[in-house]
N, C-alpha and C positions, 0 to 999 in steps of 0.2 A: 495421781498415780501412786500409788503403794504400793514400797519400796521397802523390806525388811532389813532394819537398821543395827540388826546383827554384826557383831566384829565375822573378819570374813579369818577364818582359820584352817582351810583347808584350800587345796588348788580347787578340789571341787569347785568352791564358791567360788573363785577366780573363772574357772571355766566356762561356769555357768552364769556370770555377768556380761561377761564378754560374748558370747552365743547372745543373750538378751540384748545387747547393745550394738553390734553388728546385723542382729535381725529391724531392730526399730530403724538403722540409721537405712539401711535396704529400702524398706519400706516408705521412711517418709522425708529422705537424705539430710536429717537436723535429728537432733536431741532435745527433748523437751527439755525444757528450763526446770522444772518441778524431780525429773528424774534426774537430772544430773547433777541438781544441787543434794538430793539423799544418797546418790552415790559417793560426793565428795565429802557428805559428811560420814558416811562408814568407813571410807579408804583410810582416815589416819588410826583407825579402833582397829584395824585387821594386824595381821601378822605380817612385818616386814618383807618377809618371802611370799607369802600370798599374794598382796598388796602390789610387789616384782613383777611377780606372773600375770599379774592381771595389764600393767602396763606394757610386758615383753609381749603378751599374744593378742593385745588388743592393737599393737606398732604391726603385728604378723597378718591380722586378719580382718581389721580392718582401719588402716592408720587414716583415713579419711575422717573419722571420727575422733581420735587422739585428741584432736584440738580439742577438744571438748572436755577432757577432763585435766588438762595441762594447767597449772594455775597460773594467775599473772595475765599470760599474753597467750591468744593463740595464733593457732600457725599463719593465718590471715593477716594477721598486725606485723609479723616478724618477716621483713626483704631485706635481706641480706645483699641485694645491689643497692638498697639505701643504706647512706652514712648516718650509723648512728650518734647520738649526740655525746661527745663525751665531756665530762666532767673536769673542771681545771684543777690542775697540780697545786 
């Protein structure tokens, strides 16, 4: 899947990732591996406020997929009724 690796600089491109990535997860309820990995590699080349926007309207429109671009852990790994493990002082 190709994925235009353009810094993203306008909300435009915010908008119109997010419309793309809420249509695909509709569609087939997961993210492809291949697409989500060329989006996290353009997300840190965009504009700080682009970049905002795309995370504010993609939590608005569709936060089912969030986990997906979230780095580290996603929302699946993260229960908050489990103790987490902490660190010794």
């Amino acid at each position: 899947m190709k994925v235009s690796k353009r810094p993203w600089n306008a909300f435009a491109d915010a908008d119109r990732a997010v419309r793309t990535v809420k249509a695909i997860y509709i569609e087939t309820g997961t993210i492809p591996e291949p697409f989500k990995d060329s989006y996290m590699e353009t997300l840190p080349k965009g504009k700080p406020r682009v970049v905002e926007r795309f995370y504010a309207l993609l939590a608005q429109e569709c936060p089912e997929a969030l986990k997906y671009f979230i780095g580290g852990e996603t929302y699946g790994d993260i229960n908050p009724d489990k103790e987490q493990s902490k660190k010794p002082e």
